[in-house]
C-alpha positions in Angstrom: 0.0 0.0 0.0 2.8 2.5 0.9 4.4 1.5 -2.5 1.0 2.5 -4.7 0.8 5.9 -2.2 4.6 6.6 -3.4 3.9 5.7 -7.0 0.8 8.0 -7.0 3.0 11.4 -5.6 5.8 10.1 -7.8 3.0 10.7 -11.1 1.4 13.7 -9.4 4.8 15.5 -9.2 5.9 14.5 -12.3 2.8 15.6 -14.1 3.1 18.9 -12.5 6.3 19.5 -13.7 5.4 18.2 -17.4 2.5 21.0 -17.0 4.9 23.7 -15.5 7.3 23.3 -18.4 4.9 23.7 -20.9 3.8 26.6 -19.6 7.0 28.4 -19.0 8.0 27.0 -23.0 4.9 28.7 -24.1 5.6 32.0 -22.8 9.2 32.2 -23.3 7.9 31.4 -27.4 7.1 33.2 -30.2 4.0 32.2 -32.1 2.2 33.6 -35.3 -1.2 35.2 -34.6 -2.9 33.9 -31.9 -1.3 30.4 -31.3 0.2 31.4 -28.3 -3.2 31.9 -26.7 -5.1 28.9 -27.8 -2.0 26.6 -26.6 -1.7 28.4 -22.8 -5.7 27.8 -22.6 -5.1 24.2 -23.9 -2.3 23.5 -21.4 -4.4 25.5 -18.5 -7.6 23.2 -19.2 -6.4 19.9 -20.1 -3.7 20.1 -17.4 -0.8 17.0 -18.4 -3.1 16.0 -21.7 -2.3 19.8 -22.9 1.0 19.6 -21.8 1.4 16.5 -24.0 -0.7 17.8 -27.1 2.0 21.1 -26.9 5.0 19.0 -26.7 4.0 16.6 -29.2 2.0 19.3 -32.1 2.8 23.0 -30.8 6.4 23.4 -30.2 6.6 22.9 -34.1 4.3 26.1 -34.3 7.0 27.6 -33.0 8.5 31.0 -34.7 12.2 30.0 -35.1 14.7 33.1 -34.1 17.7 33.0 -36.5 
């Protein structure tokens, strides 16, 4: 039991940093329009799903600084 209690708030804190970094990419990013809206409401609302989706499709939306 203490080992499923240890797993659980091993996922919790990982998921919160997954969300955390996705939030902190978005806002450090550049996006075209208003893409860097729609993916902090994503990420806000679909919590580690959004963080996911983002990682996965938006950080390829991404305005590239040369």
């Amino acid at each position: 039991m203490e080992i499923m209690a240890f797993l659980g708030f091993v996922i919790l804190v990982g998921s919160i940093i997954i969300w955390f970094k996705a939030l902190v990419d978005i806002l450090k990013s550049e996006f075209e329009g208003d893409n860097k809206m729609v993916w902090l409401l994503i990420v806000i609302f679909l919590f580690v799903l959004g963080a996911l989706l983002y990682f996965s499709i938006g950080k390829s939306q991404k305005i590239k600084n040369i």
